[in-house]
Backbone as a ProteinNet text record, in pm:
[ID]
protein_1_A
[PRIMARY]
XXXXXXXXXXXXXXXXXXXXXXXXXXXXXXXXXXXXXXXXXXXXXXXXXXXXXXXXXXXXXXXXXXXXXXXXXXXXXXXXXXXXXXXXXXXXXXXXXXXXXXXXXXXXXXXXXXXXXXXXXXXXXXXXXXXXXXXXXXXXXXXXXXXXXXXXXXXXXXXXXXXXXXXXXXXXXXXXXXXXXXXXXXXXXXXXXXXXXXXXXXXXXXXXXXXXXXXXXXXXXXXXXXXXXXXXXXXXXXXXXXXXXXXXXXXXXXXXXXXXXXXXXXXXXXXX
[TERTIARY]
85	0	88.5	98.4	153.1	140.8	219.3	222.7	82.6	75.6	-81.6	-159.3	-178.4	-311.9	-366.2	-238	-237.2	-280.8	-231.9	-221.1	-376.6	-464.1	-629.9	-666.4	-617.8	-739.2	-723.2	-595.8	-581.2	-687.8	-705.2	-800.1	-930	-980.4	-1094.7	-1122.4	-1054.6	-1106	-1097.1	-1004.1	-1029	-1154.7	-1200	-1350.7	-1464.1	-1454.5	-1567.5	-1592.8	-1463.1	-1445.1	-1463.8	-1433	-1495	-1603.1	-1743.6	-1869.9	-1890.6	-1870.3	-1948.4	-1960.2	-1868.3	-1870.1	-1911.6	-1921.7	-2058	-2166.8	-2208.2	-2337.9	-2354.3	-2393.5	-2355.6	-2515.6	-2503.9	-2596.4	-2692.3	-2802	-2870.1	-2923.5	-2916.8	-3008.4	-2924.3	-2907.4	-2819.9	-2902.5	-2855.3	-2960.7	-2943.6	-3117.5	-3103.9	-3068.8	-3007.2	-2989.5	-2806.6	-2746.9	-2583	-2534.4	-2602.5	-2544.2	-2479.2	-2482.2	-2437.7	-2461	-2392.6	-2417.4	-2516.3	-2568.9	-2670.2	-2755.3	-2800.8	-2842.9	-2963.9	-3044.7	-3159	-3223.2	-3159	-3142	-3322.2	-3458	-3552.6	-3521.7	-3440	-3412.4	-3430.3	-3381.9	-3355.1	-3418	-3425.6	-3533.1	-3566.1	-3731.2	-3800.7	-3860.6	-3908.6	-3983.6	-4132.7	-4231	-4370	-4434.9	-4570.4	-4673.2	-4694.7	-4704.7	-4785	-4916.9	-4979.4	-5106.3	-5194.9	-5252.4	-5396.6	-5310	-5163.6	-5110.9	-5154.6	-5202.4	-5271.5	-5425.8	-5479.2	-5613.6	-5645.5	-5582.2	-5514.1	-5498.2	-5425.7	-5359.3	-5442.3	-5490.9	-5629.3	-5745.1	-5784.1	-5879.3	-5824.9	-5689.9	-5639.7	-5604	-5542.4	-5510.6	-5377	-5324.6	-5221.2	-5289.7	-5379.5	-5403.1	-5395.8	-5328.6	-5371.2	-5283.4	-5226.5	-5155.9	-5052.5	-5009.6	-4921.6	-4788	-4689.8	-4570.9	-4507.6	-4423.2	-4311	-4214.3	-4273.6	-4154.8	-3981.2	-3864.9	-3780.6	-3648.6	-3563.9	-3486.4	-3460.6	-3445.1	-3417.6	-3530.4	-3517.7	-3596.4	-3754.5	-3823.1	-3962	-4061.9	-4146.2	-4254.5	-4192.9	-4093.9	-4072.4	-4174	-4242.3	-4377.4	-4309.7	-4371.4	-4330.6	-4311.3	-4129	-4186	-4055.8	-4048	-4024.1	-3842.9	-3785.6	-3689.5	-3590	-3460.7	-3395.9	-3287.2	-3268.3	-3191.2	-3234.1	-3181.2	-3230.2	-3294.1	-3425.3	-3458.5	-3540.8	-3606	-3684.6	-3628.8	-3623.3	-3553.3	-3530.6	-3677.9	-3729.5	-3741.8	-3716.5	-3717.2	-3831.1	-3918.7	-3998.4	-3901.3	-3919.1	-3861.2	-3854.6	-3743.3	-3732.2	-3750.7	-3778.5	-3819.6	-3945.1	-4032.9	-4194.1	-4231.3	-4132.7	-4189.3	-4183.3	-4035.4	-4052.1	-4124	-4201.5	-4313.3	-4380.2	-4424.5	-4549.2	-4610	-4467.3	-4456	-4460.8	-4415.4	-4366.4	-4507.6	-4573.1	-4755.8	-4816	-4797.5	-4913.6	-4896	-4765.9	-4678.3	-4748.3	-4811.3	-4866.8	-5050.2	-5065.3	-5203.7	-5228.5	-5119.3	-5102.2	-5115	-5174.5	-5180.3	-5105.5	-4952.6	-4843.3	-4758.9	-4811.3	-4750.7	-4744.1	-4624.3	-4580.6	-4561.9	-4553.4	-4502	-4443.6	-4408.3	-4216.1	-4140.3	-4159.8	-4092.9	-4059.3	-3929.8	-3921.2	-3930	-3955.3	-3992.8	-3826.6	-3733	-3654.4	-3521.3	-3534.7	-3424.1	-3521.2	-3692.3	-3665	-3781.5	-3894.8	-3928.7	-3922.1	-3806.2	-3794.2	-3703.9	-3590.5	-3503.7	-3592.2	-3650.1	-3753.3	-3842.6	-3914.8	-3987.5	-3899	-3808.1	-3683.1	-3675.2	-3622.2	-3587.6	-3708.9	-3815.1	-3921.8	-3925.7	-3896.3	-3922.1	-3812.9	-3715.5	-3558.3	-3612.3	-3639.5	-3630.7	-3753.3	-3823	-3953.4	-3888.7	-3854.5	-3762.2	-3653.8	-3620.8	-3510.5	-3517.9	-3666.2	-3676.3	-3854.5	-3862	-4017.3	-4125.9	-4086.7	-4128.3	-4182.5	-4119.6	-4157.1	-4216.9	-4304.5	-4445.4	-4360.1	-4443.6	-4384.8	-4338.9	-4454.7	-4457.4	-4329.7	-4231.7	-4130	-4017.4	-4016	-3943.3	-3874.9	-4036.8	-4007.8	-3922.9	-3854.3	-3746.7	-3618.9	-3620.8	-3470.9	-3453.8	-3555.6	-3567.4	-3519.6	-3619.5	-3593.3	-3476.6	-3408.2	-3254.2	-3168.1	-3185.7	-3121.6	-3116	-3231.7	-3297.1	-3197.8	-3169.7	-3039.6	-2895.3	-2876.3	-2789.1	-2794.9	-2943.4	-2950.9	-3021.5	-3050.7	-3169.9	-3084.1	-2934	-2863.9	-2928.6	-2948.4	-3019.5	-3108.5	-3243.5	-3319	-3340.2	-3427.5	-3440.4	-3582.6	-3632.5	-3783.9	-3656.8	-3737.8	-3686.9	-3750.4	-3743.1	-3797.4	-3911.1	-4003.6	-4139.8	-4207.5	-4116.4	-4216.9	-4168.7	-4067.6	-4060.7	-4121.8	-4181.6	-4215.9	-4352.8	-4438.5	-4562.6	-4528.9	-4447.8	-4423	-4344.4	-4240.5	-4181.6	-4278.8	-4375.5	-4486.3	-4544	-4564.9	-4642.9	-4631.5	-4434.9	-4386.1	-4400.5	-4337	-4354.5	-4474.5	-4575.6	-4673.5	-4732.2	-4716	-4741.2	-4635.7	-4498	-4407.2	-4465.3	-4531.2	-4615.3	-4698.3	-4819.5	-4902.5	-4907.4	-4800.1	-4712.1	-4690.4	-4583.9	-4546.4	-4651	-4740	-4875.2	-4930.1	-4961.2	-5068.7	-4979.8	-4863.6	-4776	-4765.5	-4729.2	-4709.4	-4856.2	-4966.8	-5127.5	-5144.8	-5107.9	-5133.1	-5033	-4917.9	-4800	-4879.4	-4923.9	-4951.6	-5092.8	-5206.7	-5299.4	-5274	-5250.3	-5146.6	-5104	-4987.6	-4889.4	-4996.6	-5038.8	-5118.5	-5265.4	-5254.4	-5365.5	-5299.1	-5197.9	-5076.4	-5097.6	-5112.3	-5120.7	-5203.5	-5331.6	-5421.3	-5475.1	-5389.9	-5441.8	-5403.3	-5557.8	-5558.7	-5430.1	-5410.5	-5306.6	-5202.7	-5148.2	-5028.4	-4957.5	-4829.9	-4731.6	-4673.3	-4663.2	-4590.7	-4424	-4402.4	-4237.7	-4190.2	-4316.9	-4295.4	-4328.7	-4264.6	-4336.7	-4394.2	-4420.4	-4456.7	-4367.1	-4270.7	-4193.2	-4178.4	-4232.2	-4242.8	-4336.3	-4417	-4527.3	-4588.9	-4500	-4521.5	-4501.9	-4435.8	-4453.4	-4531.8	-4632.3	-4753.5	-4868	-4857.6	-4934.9	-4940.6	-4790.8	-4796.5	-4816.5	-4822.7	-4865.8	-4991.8	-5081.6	-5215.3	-5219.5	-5209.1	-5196.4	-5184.5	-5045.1	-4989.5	-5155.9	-5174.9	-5281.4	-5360.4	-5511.6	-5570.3	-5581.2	-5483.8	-5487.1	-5440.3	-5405.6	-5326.6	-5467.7	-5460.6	-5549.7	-5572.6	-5491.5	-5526.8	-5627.1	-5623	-5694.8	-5764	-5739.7	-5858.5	-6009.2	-6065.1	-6223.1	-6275.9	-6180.8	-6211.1	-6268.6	-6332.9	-6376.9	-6303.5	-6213.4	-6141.4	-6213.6	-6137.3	-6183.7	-6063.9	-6103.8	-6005.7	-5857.8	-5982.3	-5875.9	-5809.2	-5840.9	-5797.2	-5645.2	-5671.1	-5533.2	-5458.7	-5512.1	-5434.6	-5314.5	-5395.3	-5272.7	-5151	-5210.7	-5091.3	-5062.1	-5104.6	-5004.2	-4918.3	-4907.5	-4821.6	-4673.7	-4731.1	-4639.8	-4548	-4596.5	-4581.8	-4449	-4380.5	-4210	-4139.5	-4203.8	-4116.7	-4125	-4264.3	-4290.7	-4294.1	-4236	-4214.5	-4100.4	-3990.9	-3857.3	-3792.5	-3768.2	-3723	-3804.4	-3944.8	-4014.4	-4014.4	-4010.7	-3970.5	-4081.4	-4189.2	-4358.3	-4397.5	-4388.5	-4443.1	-4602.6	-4650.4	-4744.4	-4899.5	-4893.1	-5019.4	-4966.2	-4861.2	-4878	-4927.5	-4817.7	-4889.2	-5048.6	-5114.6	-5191.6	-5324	-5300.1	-5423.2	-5394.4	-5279.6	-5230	-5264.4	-5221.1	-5247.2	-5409.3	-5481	-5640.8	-5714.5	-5598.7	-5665.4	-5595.3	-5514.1	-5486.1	-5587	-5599.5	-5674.4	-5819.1	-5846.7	-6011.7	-6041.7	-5927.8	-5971.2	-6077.3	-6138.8	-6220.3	-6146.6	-6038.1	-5936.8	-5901.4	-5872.4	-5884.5	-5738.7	-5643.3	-5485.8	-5423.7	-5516.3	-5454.7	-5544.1	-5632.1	-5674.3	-5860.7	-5899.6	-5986.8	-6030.9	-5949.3	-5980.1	-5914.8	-5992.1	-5956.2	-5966.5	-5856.9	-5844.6	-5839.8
-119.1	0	124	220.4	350.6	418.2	478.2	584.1	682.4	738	835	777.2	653.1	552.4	540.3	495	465.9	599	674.1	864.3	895.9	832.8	900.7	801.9	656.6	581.5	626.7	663.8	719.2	841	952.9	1050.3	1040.1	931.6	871.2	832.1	744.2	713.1	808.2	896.3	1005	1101.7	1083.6	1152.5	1077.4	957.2	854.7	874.9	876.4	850.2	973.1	1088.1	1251	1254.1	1185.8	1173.5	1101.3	1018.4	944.9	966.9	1082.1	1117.7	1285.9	1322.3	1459.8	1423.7	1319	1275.5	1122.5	1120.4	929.6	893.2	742.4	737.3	610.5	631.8	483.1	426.2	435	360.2	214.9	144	15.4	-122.5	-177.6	-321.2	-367.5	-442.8	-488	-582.2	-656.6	-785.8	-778.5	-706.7	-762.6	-587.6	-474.7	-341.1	-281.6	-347.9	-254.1	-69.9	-20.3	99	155	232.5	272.6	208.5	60.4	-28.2	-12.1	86.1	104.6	227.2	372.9	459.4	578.2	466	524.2	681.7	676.4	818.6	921.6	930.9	1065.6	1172.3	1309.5	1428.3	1371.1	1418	1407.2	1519.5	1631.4	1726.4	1705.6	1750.2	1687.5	1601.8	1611	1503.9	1380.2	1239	1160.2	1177.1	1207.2	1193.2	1038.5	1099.9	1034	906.1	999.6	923.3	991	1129.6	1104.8	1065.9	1084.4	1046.9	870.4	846.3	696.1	621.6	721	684.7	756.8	884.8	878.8	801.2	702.3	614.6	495.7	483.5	414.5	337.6	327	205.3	253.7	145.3	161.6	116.6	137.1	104.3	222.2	349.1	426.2	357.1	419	427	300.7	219.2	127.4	200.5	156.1	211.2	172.8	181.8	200.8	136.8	32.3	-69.7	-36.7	-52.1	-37.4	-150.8	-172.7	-277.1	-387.4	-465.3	-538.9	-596.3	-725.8	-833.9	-774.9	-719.2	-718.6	-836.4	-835.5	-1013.5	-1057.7	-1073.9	-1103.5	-1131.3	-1246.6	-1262.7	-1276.8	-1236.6	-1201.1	-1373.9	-1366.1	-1507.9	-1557.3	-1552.9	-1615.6	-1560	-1474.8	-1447.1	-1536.9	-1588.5	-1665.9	-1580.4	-1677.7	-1606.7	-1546.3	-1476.3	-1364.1	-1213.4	-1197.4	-1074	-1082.9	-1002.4	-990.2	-946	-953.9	-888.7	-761.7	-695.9	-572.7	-511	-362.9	-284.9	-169.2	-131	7.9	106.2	183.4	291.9	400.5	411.8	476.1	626.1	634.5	849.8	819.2	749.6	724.5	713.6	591.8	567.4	688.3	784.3	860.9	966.4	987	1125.6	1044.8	903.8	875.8	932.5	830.3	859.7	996.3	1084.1	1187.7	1255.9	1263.2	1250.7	1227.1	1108.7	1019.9	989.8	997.5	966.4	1051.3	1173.9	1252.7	1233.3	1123.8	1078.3	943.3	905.7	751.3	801.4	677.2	720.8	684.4	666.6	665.2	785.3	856.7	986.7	1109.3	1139.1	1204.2	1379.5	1486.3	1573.1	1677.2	1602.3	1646.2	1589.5	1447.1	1453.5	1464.3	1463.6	1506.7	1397.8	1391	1317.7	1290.5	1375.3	1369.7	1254	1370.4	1259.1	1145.7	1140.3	1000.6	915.8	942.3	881.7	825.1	891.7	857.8	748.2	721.2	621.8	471.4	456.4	364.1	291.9	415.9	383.1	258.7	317.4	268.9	167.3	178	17.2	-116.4	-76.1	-149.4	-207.1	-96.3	-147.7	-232.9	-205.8	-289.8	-444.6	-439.6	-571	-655.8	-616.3	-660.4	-717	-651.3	-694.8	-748.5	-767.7	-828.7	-1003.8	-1013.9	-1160.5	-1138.4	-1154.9	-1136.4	-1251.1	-1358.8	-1502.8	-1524	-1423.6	-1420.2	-1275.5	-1392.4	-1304	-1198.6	-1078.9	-992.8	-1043.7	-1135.9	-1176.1	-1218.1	-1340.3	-1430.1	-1300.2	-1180.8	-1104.7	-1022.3	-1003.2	-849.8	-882.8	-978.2	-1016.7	-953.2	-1025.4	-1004.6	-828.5	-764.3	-580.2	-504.4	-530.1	-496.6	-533.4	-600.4	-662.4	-551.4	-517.3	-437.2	-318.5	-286.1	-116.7	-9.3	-51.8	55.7	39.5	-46	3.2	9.1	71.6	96.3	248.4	273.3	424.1	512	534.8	650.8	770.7	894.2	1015.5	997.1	865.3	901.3	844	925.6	935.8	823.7	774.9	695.8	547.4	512.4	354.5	280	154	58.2	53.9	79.1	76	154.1	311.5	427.2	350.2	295.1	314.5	142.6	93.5	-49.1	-37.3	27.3	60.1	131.4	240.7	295.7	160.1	122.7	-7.3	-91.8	-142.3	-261.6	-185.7	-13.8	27	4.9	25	44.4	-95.5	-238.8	-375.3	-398.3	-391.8	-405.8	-308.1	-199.3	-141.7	-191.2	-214.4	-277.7	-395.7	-478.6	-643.1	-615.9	-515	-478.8	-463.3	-315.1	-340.4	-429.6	-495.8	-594.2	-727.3	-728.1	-871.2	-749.7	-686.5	-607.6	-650.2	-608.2	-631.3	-733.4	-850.6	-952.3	-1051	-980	-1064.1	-990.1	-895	-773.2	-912	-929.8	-1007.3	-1119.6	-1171.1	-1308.7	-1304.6	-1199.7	-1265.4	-1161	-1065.4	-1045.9	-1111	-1174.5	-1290.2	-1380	-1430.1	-1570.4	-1538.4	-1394.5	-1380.7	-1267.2	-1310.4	-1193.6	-1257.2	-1398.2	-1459.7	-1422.1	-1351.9	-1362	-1218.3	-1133.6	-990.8	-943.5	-868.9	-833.4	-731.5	-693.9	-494.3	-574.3	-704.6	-755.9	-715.5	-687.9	-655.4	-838.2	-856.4	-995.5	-973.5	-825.2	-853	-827.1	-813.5	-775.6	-886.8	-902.1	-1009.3	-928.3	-1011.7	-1015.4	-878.4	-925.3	-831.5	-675.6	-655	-521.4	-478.7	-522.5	-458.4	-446.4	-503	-540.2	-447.3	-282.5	-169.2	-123	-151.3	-84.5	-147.9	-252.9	-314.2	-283.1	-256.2	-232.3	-70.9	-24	163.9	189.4	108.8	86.2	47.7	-53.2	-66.9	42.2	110.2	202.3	326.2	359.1	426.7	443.7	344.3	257	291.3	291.3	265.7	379.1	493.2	615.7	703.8	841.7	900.6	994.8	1008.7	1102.6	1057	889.3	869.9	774.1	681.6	603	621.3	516.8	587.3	628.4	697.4	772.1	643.1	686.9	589.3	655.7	573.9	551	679.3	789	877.5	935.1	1046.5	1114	1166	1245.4	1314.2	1224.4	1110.8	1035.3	1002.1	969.9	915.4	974.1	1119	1237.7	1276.6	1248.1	1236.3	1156.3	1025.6	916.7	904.6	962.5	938.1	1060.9	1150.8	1248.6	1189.8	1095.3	1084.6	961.9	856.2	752.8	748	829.1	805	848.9	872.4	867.3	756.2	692.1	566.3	461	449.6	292.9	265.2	282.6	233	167.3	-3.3	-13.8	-53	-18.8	-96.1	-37.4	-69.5	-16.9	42	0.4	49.7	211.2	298.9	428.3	407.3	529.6	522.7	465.9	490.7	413.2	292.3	211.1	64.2	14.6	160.7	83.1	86.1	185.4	224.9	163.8	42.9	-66.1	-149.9	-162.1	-247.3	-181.9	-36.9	57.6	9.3	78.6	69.1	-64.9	-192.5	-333.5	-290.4	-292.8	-269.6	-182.5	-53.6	17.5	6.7	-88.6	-98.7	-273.9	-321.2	-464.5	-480.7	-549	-567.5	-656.7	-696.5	-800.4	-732.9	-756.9	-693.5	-736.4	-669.5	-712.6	-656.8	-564	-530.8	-591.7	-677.4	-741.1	-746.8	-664.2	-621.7	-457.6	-309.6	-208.2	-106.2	-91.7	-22.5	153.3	200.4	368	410.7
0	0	0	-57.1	-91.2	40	58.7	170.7	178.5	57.7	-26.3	59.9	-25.1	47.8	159.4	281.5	390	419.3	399.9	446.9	425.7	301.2	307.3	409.7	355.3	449.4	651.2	680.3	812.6	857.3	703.3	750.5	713.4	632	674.5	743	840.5	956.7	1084.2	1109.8	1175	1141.6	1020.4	1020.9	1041.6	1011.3	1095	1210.8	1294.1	1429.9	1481.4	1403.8	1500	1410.8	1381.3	1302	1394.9	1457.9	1535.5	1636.9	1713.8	1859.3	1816.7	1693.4	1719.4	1669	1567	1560.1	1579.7	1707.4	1724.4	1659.8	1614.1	1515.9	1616	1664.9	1695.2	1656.8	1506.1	1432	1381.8	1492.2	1499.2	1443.4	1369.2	1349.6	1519.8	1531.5	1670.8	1722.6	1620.4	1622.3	1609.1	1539.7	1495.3	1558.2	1588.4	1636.9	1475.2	1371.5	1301.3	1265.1	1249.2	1238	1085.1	1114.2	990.2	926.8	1011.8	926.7	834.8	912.7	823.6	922.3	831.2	925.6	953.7	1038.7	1056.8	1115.3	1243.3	1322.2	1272.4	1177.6	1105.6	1052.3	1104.8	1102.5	979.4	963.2	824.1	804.8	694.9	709.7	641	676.4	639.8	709.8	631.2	719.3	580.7	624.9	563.6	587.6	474.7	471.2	558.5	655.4	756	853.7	858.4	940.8	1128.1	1115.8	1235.4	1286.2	1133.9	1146.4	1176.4	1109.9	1136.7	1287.2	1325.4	1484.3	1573.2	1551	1652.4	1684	1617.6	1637.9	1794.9	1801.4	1865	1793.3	1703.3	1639.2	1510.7	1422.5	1348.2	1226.3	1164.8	1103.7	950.4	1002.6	822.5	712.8	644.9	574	601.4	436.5	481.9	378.2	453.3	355.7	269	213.6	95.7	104.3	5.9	-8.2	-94.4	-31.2	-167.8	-119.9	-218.1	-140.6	-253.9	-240.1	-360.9	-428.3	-454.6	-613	-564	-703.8	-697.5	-698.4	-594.5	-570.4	-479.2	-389.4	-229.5	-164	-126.6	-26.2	74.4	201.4	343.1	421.7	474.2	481.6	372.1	234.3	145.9	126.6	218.1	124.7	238	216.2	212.5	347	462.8	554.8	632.5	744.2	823.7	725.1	838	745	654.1	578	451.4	357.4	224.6	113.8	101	120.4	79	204.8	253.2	330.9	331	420.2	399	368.3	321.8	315.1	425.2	494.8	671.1	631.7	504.7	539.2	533.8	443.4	482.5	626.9	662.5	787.6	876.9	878.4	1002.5	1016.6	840	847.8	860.8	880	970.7	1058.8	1142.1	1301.1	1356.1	1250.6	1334.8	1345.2	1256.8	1223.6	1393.9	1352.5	1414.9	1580.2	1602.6	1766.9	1861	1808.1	1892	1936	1862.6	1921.8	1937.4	1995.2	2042.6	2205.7	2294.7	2410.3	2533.4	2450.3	2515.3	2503.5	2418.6	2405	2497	2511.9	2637.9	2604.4	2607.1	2537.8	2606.1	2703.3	2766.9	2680.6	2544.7	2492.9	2387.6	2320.9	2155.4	2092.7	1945.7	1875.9	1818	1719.4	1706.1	1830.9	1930.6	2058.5	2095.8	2101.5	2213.7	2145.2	2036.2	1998	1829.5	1756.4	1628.9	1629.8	1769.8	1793.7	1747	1887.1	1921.7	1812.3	1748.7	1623.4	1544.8	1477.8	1420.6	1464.9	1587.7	1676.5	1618.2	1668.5	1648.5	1510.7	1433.1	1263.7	1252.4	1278.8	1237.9	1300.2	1421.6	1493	1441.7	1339.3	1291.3	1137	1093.1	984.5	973.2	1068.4	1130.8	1132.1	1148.5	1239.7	1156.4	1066.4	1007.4	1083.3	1100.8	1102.8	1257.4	1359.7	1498.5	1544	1644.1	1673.9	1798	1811.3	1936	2039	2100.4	2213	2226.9	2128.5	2091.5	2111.4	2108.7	2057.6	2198.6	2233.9	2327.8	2423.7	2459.8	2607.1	2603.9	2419.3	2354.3	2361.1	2294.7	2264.7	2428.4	2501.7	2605.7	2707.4	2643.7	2701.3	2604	2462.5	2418	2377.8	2426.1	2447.9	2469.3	2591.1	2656.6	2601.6	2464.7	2414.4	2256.7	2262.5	2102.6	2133.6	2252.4	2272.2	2248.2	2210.4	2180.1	2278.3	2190.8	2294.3	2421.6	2323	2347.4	2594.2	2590.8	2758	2760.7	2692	2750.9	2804.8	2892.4	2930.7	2865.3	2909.6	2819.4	2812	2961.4	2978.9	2907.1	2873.8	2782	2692.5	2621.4	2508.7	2420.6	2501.7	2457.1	2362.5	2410	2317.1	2165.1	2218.6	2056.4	1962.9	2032.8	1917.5	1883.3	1968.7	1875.4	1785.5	1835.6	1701.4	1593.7	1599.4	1443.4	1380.4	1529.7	1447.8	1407.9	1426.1	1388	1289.6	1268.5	1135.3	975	1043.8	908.6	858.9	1019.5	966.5	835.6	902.3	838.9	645.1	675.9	543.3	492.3	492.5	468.3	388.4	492.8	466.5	364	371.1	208.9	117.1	121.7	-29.6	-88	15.7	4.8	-35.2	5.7	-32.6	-182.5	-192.5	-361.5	-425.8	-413.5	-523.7	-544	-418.4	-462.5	-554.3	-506.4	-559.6	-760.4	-789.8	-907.8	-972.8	-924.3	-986.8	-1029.8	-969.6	-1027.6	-1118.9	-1153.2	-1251.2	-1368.6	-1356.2	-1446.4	-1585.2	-1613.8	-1681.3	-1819.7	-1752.6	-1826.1	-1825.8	-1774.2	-1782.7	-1903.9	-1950.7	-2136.4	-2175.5	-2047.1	-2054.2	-2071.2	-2046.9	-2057.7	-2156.9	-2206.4	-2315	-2363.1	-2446.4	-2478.6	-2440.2	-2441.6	-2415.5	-2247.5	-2192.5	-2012	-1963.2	-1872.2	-1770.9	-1617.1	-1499.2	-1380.4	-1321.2	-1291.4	-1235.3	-1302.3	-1454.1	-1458.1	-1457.6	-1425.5	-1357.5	-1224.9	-1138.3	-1047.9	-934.2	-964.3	-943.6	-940.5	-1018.5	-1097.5	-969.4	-992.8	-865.5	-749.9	-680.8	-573.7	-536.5	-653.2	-683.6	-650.1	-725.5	-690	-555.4	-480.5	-379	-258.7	-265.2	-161.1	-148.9	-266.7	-324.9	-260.3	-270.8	-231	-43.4	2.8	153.3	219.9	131.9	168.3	178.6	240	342.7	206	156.3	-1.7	-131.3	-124	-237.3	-169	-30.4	28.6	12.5	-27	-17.4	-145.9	-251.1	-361.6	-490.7	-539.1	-645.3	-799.3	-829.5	-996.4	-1034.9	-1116	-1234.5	-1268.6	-1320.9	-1404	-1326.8	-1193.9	-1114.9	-1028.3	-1001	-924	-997.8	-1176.5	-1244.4	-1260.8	-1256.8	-1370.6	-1199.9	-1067.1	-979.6	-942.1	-995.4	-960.8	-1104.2	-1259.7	-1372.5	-1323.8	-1237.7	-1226.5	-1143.7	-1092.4	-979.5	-1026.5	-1156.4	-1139.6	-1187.3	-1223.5	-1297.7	-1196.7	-1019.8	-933.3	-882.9	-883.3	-841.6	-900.3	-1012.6	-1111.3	-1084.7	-991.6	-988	-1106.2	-1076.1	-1225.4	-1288.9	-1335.8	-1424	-1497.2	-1657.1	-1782.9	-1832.7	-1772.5	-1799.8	-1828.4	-1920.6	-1893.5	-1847.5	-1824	-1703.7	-1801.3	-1979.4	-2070	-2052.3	-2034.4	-1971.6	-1883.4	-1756.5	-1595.9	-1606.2	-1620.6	-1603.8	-1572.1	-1594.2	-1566.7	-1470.3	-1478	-1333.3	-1221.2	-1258.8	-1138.7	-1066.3	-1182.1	-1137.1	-1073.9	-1152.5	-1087.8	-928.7	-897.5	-765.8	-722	-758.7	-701.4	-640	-761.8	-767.7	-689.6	-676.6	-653.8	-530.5	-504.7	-362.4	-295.2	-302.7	-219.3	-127.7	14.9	110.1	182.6	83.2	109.1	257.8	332.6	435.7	570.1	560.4	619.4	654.8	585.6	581.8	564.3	618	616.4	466.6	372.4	280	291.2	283	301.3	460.2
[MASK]
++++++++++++++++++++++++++++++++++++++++++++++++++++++++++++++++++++++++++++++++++++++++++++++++++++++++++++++++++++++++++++++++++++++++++++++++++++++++++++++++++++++++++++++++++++++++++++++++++++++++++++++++++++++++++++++++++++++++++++++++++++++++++++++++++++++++++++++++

């Protein structure tokens, strides 16, 4: 190794190491402590739409989130190893929370959302994705054994901070089971859908599906019945939201609406 070399990689790591002692990071996987693993914490600006209307009822039920992460069609359950394939997307999640934390009725407001409940949130989601296959109950011994050295800032103990983490595991579940009930029941009628292209298969459209979907259950278009204005909003949006599917939005565009319009009740029964 060159002197040069040795000489950056020395002041790279002197900037890690003064990065980590002015912004120490707790967004640790809960399971191995890695650093950044899937960084929920982190200020978000905005509201998700009927993420507090959602959470005032008492319950977690609004809005499900945003899948991104690797192979498209992952059923929950199905991917190989520790973990799930596919990840929510941790800026969705934390304009959830940051929404909705304030009408949960563990919510405290001596405290901040940023230092003591965006940690936690996080925590919860990681350790849910972490271990997809086990129920809370199976879980919560292990969390609360490692609470106090994943809470970074935050000041709740385990006792405040145990309700907000099932929130989040149980809203990523949630997630998670819609996407995973949309792929499956999709996939197996992909076959024979007329909008099909002969040169696409499953997987490129399979954006499109889960577009409709997110849709569907979000506080903006829940409830709304298919028309113009309904498309002319999500064909606006959809070349942020087709990731890699090669589909412009007169392809997706029917996939979209079968998701949209289906009466399959992928999140367990509550639509919008």
């Amino acid at each position: 190794m060159s002197d040069i070399k040795r000489e950056h990689d020395l002041q790279d790591h002197e900037r890690a190491v003064s990065e980590e002692q002015v912004h120490p990071n707790p967004n640790r996987d809960p399971i191995s402590g890695a650093r950044g693993a899937h960084p929920v914490g982190v200020g978000v600006g905005g509201v998700v739409g009927g993420a507090a209307a959602g959470a005032a009822a008492g319950t977690v039920l609004g809005p499900i989130g945003t899948l991104i992460g690797a192979a498209v069609g992952v059923v929950i359950g199905g991917a190989a190893g520790k973990g799930v394939a596919e990840k929510l997307d941790p800026t969705v999640e934390a304009d959830y929370w940051r929404a909705a934390h304030k009408h949960r009725p563990y919510y405290d407001p001596s405290k901040d959302f940023d230092r003591d409940y965006a940690t936690v949130y996080g925590f919860g989601l990681q350790a849910r994705e972490a271990e997809p296959e086990r129920r809370w109950e199976e879980h919560e011994a292990e969390l609360a054994r490692t609470w106090p050295e994943r809470r970074g800032d935050s000041t709740l103990e385990w006792e405040q901070a145990r309700p907000a983490a099932r929130d989040a595991w149980e809203r990523a579940g949630r997630s998670h089971d819609a996407y995973a009930r949309s792929d499956a029941h999709f996939r197996e009628r992909f076959e024979q859908a007329s909008y099909r292209r002969p040169d696409a298969g499953y997987d490129d459209y399979a954006p499109a599906y889960r577009y409709g979907t997110r849709a569907r259950y979000s506080e903006t278009y829940g409830g709304r019945m298919w028309d113009d204005t309904v498309e002319d909003d999500l064909r606006r949006e959809w070349d942020q939201a087709r990731g890699p599917s090669p589909l412009d939005w007169e392809h997706a565009r029917s996939a979209v609406r079968d998701a949209y319009t289906t009466d399959e009740p992928f999140d367990g029964g509550r639509r919008g």
